[in-house]
Wavefront OBJ file of the C-alpha trace (Angstrom):
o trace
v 29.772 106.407 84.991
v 28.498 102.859 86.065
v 29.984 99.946 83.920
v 26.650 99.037 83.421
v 26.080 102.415 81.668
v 28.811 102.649 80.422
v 28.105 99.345 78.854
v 25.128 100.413 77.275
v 26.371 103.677 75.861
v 29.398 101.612 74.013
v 26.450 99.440 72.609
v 24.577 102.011 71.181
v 27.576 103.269 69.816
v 27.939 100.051 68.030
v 24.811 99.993 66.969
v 24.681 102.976 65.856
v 27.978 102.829 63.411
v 26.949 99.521 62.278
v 23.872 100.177 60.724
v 25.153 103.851 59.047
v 27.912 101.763 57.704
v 25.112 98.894 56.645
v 22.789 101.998 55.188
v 25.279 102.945 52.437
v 25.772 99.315 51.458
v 21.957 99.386 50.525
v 22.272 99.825 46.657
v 19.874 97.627 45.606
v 16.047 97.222 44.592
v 14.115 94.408 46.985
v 10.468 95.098 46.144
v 8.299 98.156 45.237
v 7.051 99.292 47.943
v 10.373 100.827 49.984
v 10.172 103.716 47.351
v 6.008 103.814 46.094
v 4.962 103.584 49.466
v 7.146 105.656 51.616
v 8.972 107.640 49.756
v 7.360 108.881 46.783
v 4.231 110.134 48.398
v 6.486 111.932 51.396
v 8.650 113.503 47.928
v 5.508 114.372 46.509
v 4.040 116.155 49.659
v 7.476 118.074 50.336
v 8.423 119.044 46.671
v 5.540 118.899 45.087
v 5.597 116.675 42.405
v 6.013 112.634 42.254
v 3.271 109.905 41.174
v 0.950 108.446 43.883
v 0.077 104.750 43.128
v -3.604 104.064 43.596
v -3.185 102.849 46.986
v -2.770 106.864 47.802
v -5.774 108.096 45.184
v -7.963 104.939 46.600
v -7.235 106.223 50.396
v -6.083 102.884 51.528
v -2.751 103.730 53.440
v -2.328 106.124 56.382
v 0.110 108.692 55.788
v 1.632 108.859 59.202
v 5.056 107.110 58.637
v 5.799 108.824 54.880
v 5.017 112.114 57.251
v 8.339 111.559 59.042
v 10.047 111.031 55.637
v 8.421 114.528 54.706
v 9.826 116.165 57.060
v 13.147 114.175 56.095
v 13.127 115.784 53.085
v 11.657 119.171 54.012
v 14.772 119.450 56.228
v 17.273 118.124 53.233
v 15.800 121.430 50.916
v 16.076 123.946 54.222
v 20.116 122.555 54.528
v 20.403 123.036 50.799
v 18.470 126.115 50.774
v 21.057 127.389 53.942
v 24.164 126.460 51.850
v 23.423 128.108 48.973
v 22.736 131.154 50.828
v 25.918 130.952 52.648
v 27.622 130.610 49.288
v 25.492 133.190 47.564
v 26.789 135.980 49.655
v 30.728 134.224 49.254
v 30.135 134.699 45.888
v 28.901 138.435 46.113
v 31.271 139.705 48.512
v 33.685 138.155 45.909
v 32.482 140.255 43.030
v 32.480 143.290 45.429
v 36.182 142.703 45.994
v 36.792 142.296 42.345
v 34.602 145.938 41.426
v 36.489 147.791 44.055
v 39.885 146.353 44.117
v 40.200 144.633 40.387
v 37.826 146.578 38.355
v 39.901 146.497 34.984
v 40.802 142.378 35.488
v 39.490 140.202 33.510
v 40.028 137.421 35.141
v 38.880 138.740 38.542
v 35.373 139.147 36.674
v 35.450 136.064 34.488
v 35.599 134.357 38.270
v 33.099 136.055 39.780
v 31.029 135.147 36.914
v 31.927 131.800 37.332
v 31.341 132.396 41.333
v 27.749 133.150 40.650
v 26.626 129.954 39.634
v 27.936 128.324 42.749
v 24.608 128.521 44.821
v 22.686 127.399 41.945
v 24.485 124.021 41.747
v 25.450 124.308 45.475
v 21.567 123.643 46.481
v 20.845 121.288 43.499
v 23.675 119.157 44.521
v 23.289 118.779 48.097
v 19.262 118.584 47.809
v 19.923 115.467 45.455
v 22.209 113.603 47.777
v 20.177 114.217 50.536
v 16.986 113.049 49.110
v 19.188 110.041 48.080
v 20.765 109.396 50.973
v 18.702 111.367 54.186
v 15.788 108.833 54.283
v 18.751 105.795 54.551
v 20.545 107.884 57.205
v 17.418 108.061 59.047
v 16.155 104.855 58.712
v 19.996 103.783 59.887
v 19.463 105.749 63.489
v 15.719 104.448 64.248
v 16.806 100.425 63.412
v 19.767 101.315 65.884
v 17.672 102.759 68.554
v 14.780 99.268 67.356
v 17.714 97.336 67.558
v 18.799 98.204 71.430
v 15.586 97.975 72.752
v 15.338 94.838 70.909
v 18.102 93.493 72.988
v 16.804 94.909 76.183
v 13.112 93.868 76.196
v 15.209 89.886 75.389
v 16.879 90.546 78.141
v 14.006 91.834 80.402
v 12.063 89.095 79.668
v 14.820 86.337 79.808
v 15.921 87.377 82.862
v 12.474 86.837 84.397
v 12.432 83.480 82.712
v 15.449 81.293 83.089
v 15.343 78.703 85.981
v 18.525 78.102 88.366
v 19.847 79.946 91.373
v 21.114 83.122 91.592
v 24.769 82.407 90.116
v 22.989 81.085 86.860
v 20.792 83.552 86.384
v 23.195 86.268 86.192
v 25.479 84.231 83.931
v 22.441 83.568 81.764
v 21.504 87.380 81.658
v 25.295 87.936 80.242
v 25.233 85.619 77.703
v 21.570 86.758 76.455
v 22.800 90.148 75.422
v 25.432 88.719 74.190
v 24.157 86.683 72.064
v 21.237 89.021 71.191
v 23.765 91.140 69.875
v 25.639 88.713 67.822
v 22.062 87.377 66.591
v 20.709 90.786 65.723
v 23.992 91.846 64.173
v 24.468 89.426 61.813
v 21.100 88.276 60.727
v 21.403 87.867 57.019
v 18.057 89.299 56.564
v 18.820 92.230 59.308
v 21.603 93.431 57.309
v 19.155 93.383 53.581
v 16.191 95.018 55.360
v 16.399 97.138 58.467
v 17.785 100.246 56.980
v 15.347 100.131 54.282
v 12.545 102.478 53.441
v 9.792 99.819 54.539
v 6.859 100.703 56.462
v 7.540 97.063 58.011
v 11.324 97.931 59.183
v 9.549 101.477 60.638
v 7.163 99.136 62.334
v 9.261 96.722 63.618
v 11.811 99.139 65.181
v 8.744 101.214 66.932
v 7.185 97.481 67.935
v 10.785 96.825 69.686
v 10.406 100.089 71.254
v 7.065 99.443 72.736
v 8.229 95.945 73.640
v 10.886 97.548 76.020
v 8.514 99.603 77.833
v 5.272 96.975 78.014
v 4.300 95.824 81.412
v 5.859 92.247 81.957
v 5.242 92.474 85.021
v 1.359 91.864 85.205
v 0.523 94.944 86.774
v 3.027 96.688 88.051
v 3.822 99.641 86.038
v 0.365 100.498 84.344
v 0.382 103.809 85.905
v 3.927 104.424 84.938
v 5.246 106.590 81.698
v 6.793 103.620 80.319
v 3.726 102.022 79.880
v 1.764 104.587 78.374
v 4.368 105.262 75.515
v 4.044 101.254 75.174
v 0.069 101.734 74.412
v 0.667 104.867 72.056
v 2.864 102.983 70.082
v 1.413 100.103 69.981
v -2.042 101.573 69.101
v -0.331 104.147 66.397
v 1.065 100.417 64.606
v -2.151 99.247 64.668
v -3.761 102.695 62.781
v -0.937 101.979 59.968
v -1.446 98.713 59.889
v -4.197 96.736 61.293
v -2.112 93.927 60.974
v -0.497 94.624 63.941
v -3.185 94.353 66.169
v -2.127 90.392 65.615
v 0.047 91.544 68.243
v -0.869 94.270 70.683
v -4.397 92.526 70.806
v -2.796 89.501 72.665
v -0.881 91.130 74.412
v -3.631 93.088 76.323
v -5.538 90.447 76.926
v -3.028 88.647 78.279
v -2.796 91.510 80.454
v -6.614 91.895 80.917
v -7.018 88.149 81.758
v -4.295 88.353 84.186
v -5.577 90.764 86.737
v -9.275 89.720 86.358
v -8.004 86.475 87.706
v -6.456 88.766 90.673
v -9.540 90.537 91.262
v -6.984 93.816 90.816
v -10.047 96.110 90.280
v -7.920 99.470 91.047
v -5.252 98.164 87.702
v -7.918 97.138 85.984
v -9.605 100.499 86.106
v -6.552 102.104 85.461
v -5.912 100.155 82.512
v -9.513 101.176 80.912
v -8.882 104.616 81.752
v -5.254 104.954 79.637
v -6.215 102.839 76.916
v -9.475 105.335 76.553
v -6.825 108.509 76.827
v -4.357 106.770 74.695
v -6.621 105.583 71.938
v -7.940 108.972 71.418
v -4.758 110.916 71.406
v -3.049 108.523 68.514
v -6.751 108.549 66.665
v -6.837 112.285 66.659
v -3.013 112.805 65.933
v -3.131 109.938 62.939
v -6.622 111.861 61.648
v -5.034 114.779 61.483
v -2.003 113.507 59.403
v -4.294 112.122 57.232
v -6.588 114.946 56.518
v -3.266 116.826 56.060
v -2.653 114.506 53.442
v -6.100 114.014 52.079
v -7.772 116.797 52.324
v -10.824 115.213 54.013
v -11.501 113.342 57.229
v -10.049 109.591 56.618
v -9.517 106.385 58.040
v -7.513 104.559 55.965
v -7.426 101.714 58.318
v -11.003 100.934 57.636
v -10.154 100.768 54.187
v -7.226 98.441 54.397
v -9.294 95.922 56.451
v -12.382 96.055 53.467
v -9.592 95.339 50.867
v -7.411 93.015 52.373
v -10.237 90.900 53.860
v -13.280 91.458 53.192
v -12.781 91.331 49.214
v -10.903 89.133 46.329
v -8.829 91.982 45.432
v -6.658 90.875 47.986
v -4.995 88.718 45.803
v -4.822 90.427 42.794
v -1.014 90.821 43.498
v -0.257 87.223 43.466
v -0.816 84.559 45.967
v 1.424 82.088 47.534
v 0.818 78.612 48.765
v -0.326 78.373 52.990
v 3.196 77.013 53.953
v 4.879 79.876 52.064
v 5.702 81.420 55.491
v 6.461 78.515 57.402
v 9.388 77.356 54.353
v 9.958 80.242 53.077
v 9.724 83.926 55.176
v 10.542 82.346 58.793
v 13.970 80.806 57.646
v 14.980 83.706 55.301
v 13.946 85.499 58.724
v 15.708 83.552 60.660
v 18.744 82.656 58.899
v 21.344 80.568 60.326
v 19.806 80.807 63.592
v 17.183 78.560 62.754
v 18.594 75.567 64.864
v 18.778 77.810 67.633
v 15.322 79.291 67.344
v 13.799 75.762 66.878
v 15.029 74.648 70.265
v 14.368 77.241 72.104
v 11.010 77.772 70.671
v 9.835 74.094 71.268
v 12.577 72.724 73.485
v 13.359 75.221 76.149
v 11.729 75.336 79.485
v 11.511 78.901 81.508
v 10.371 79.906 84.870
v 6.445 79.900 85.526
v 4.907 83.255 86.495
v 2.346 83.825 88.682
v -0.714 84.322 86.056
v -2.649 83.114 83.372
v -0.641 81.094 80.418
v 2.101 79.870 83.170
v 5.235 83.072 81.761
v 5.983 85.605 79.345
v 7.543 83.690 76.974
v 4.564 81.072 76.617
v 2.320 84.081 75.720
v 5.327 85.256 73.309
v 5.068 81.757 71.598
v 1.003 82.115 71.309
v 1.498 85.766 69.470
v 4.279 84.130 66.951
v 1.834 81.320 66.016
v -1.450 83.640 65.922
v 0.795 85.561 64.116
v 2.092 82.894 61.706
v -1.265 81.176 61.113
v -2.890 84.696 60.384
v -0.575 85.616 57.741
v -0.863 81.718 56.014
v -4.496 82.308 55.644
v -4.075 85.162 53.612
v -3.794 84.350 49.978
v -1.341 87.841 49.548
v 2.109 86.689 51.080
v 5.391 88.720 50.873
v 8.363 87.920 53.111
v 7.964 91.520 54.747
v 4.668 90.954 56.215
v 6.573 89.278 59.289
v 9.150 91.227 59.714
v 7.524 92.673 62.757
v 8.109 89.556 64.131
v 11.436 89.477 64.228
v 11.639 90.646 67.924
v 10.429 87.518 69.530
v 11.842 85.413 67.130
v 15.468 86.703 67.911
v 14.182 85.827 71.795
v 14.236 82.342 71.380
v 17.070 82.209 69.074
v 19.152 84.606 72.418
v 17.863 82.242 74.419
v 19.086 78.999 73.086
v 22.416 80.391 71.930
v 23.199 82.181 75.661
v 23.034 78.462 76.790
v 25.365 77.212 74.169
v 27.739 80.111 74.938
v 29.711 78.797 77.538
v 29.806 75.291 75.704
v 31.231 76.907 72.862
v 34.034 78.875 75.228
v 35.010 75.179 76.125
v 35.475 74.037 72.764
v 38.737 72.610 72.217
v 39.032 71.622 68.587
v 40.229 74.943 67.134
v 39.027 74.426 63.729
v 34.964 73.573 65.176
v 35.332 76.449 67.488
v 36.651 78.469 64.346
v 33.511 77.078 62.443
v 31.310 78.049 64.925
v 32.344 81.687 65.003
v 32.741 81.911 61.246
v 28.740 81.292 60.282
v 27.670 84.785 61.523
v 30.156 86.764 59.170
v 29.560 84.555 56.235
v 25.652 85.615 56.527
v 27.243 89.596 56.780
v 29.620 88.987 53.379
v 26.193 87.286 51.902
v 23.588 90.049 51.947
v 26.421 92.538 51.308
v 27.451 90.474 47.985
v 23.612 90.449 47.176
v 23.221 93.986 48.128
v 26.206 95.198 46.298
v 24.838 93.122 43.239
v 21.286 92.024 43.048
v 19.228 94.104 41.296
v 21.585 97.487 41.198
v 20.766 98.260 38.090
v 16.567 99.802 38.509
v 18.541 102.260 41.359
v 21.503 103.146 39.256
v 19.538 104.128 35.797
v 17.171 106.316 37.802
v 20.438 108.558 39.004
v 21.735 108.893 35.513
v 18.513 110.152 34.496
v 18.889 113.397 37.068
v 22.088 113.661 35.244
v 21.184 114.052 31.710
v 21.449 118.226 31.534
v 17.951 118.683 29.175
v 15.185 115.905 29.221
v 11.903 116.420 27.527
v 10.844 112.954 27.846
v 11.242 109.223 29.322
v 8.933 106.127 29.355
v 9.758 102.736 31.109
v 8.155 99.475 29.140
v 8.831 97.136 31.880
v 6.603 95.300 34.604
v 4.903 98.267 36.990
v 7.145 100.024 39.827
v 10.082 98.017 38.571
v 12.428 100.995 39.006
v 11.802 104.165 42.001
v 10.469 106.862 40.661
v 10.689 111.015 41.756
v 12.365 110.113 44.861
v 15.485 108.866 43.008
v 15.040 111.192 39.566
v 14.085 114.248 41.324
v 13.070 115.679 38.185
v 10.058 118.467 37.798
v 11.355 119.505 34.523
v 10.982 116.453 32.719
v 7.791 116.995 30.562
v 6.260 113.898 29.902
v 7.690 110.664 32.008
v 5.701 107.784 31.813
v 5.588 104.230 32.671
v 3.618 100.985 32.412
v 0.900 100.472 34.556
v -0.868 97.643 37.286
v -3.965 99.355 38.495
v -6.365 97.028 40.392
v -10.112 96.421 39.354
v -11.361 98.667 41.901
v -14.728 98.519 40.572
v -15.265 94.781 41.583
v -15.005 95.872 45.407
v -18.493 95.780 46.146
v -19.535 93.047 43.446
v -20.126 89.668 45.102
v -18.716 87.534 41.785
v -15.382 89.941 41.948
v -12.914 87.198 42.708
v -14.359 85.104 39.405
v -14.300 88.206 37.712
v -11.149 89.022 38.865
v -9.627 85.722 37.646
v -10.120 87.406 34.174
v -9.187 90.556 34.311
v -5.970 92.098 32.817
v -4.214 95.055 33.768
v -1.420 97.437 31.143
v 1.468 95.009 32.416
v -0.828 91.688 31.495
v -1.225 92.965 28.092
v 2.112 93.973 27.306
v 3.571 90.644 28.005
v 1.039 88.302 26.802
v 1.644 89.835 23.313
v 4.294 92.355 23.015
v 4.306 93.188 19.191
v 0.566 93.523 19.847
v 0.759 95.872 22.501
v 3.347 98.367 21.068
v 1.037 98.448 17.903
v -1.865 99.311 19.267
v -1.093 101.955 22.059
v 2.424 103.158 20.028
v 2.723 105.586 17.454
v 4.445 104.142 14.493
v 8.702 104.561 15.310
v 9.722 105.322 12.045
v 8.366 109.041 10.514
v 5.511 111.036 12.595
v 3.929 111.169 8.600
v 2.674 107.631 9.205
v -0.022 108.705 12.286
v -3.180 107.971 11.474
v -5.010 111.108 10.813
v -7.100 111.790 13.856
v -5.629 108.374 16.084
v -4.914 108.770 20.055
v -2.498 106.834 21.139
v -2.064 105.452 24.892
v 1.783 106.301 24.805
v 4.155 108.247 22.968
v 7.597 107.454 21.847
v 9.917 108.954 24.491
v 13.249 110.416 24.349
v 14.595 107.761 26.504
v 13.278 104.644 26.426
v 14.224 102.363 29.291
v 13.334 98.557 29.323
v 14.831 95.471 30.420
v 17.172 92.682 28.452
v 14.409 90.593 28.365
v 12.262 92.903 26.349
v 14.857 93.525 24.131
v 15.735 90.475 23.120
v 12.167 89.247 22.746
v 10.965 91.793 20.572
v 12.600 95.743 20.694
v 16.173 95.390 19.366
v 14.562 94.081 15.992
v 11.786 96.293 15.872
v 13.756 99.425 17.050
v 16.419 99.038 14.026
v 16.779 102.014 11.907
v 13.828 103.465 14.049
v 16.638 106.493 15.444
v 16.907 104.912 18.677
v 20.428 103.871 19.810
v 21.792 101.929 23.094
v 23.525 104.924 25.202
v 24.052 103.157 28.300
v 23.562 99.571 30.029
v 23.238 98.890 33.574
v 23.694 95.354 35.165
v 20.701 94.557 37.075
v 20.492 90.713 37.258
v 22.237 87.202 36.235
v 18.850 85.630 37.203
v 15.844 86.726 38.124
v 12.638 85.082 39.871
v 10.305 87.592 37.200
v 11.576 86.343 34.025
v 10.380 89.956 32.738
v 12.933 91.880 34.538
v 16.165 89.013 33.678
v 19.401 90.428 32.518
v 20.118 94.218 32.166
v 18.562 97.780 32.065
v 18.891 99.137 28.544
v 18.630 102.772 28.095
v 17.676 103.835 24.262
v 17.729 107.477 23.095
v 16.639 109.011 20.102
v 16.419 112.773 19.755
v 13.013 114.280 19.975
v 10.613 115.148 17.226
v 11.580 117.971 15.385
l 1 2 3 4 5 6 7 8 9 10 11 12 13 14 15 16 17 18 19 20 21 22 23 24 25 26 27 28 29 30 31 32 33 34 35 36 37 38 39 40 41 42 43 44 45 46 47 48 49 50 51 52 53 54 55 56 57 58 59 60 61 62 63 64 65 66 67 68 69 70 71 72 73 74 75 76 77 78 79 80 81 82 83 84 85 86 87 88 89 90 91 92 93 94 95 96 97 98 99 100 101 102 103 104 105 106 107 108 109 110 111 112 113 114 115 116 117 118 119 120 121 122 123 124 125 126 127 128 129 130 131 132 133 134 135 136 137 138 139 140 141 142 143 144 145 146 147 148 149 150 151 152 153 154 155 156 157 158 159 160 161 162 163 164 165 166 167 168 169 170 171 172 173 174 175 176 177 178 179 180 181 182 183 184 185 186 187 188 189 190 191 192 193 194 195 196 197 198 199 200 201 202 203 204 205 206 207 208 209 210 211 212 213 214 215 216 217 218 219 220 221 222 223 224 225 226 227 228 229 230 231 232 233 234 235 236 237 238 239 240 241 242 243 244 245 246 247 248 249 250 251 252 253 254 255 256 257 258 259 260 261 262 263 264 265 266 267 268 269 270 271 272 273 274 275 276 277 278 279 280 281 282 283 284 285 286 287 288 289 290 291 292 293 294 295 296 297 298 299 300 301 302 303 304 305 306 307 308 309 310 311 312 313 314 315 316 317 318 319 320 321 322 323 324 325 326 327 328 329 330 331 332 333 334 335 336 337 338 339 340 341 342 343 344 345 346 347 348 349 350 351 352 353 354 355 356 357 358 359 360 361 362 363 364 365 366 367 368 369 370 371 372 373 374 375 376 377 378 379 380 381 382 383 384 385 386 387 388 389 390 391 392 393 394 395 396 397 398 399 400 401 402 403 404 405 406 407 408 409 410 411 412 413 414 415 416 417 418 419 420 421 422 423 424 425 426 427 428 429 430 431 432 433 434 435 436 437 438 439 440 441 442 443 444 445 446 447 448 449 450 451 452 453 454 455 456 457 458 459 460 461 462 463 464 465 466 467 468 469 470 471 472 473 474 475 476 477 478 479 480 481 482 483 484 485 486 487 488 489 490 491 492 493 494 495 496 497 498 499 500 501 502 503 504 505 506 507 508 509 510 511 512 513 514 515 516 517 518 519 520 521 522 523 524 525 526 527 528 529 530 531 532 533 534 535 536 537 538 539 540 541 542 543 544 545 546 547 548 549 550 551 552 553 554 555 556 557 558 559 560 561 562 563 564 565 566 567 568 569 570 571 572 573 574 575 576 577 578 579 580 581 582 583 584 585 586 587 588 589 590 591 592 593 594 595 596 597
């Protein structure tokens, strides 16, 4: 094998061991959507049963990327489904041994008794830990494979870019993947979000891929097979979503603009002709996911756009100031690399290319700002929504610290050079305190609830999706499992005074906190004796078995109310010392009364 290869093999390798060891440090909750958007609706398609938010109901999301987590899990319950068979017919040859060799022992029976449960709790035990843990395992393996054609398409385009003779250039191109690596590896917000169940880590891994393969080369490998799996992936983003088109969009026309300029006619053609083939295919294959899902013929991306920007409901949950991105996402992004991305981002001069723009990396810069400005203007900002970014960003960052490299190697104070090798690790042992910590407690209460042996019910008064739901309880049996609600005004859509309106409106979660005793009065049952009903009163909610709720609520209003009410503290869960939501400080309390009789 070439060192070169062999090179890259060992890479992937470390890749690939880094991020399963990273996946099963993930243990805590970051925001909603990893599970309710993802997850749940893939658990509901392959068991059956889960709760789709109204995103799902409304039609707004395409189902494409929760497919491959469907047939994540459909493969977990064939395994478990395989085991148990294997140990089904352990267990009967067992009792055949017993009837024709023991028949009189009592103990030979009593364990082939015992024997014939084993399948039973064989496939219920390997089909939980797989739901739990399959979707991390596979999100581990596709942000390796992001990860190393993250590093490649740096060092593609780097490699075209840096000025200097020969003898620079291929120390330059060293130090690049190098520091890619080292960059990519120890991003503090790397290690907190690229093995988790995000349709933005899913996006950004595919975007590296399709970054790999697009043509840099203004031309030159349109008619190849790289290409084309550059367009369907970049075109299949854009379906999920049309976000991404902040992207690809530029990037064509960059492309476009470039060999009008050249008069290429033949490329040009070419080009039209793909993009025609390509559209199609990823329209008809993300259709039929969709209707597979649906039911009906859907385009949720049309949808999406007429929510997110043509209406107010856009910001109905919460908005953020324009420079949240700018102070906030980019350096929790970016982490300590910051310095590093700074200069090479505004400092750094590369190699001009024959074609419009001057080089790659000035068009790279133009997508990052489009990019950033687009996402300021929206009054909806999470830290997520760039994370597809994080690509180019890690370009500029390689390409500043490749330079520094061999400063660094000539060092000589031991403690600086110490220092300076130090700050990468101390970002690992951050996110791994914060993911070991932070919020543990709205993962760990939903496992003990698949552990209770008999359930017949279980409401959550806290703020909506504060906690996953089916795809962490895994429960059909439970009868009646409730929990507050958010839903959206969807009937202000259409209406041209919705965002005044909206301004007003309140949803279940509003109510409950602007006056708790209030709320619990008027859609509660009274706690005490079922004789004190009103005769003939419906009530929104009824008292569950297990009530689950956070410190805050308890202290504010249910540990009075709930005294000699039946319910009883059986288990606490840290979740928090501090938290930015008030409403979900301190931690998860789980109360239990028996049922009705």
């Amino acid at each position: 094998m070439a060192p070169k290869e062999h090179q890259k093999v060992s890479l992937r390798h470390v890749l690939i061991l880094f991020r399963l060891i990273n996946c099963f440090f993930v243990q805590s909750f970051f925001q909603p959507d990893e599970f309710w958007q993802c997850l749940e609706p893939a658990h509901y398609m392959a068991f059956g049963y889960g709760d789709l938010t109204w995103e799902w109901k409304f039609g707004l999301r395409s189902y494409a990327i929760p497919f491959i987590f469907e047939l994540v899990y459909r493969t977990v319950g064939a395994v478990s489904k395989f085991a148990s068979g294997i140990v089904y017919m352990a267990a009967n040859s067992f009792a055949a041994l017993v009837h024709y060799l023991a028949p009189n022992s009592d103990l030979g029976w009593e364990m082939a008794f015992e024997m014939q449960q084993f399948p039973r709790e064989i496939q219920e035990f390997l089909e939980y830990q797989g739901v739990l843990w399959a979707p991390k395992i596979f999100m581990a393996l596709l942000a390796a494979v992001g990860e190393w054609y993250m590093i490649d398409f740096i060092d593609e385009v780097l490699s075209r870019a840096f000025n200097g003779d020969e003898k620079d250039k291929v120390s330059n191109k060293a130090h690049v993947k190098i520091a890619a690596s080292i960059l990519s590896l120890t991003n503090f917000f790397n290690y907190f979000m690229i093995t988790r169940t995000f349709a933005n880590t899913f996006e950004m891994a595919l975007t590296s891929i399709a970054l790999y393969y697009w043509d840099w080369s203004m031309g030159q490998t349109i008619s190849s097979r790289d290409f084309t799996v550059s367009l369907f992936l970049g075109i299949l983003l854009c379906f999920q979503r049309p976000t991404n088109a902040l992207i690809w969009v530029p990037l064509g026309t960059y492309t476009v603009l470039n060999l009008t300029l050249r008069n290429d006619t033949q490329n040009l053609l070419r080009l039209g002709r793909k993009l025609f083939f390509v559209f199609f295919q990823v329209f008809i294959l993300n259709l039929g996911i969709d209707y597979y899902f649906y039911g009906h013929l859907s385009v949720p991306a049309y949808r999406f756009i007429k929510f997110n920007y043509t209406s107010a409901l856009s910001s109905f949950y919460g908005t953020a100031p324009w420079h949240f991105h700018l102070l906030q996402t980019l350096p929790l992004i970016l982490g300590f690399s910051i310095p590093l991305f700074a200069y090479g981002f505004f400092f750094m001069n590369f190699k001009k290319t024959i074609g419009f723009l001057g080089n790659t990396v000035t068009q790279i810069r133009v997508i990052v700002i489009i990019n950033v400005l687009a996402f300021s203007a929206v009054s909806h900002k999470e830290f997520r929504f760039l994370y597809t970014l994080q690509p180019f960003l890690t370009l500029f960052s390689s390409a500043a610290l490749g330079r520094l490299i061999p400063k660094i190697k000539e060092v000589k104070n031991a403690l600086l050079k110490s220092i300076l090798w130090a700050v990468p690790f101390i970002s690992i042992f951050s996110a791994l305190a914060i993911l070991s910590f932070q919020e543990v407690g709205v993962i760990e209460v939903t496992k003990y609830l698949h552990n209770i042996p008999r359930v017949q019910s279980v409401g959550f008064i806290m703020p909506c999706h504060s906690t996953p739901w089916q795809s962490h309880i895994h429960r059909k049996d439970i009868g009646d499992l409730w929990s507050i609600t958010c839903e959206p005004p969807l009937y202000l859509l259409n209406d041209p005074q919705g965002k005044k309106k909206l301004s007003d409106y309140m949803d279940e979660s509003d109510y409950l906190y602007e006056n708790i005793p209030k709320f619990v009065y008027k859609n509660f049952p009274p706690v005490f004796r079922k004789e004190l009903r009103s005769p003939g009163k419906v009530y929104t909610h009824e008292w569950p078995e297990y009530l689950v709720i956070f410190q805050h609520l308890d202290e504010e209003f249910m540990n009075k109310f709930l005294e000699d009410s039946g319910y009883l503290v059986e288990k606490r869960f840290f979740n928090s010392l501090k938290h930015w939501d008030s409403r979900r400080s301190g931690d998860i309390i789980v109360y239990h009364k028996p049922p009705w009789v």
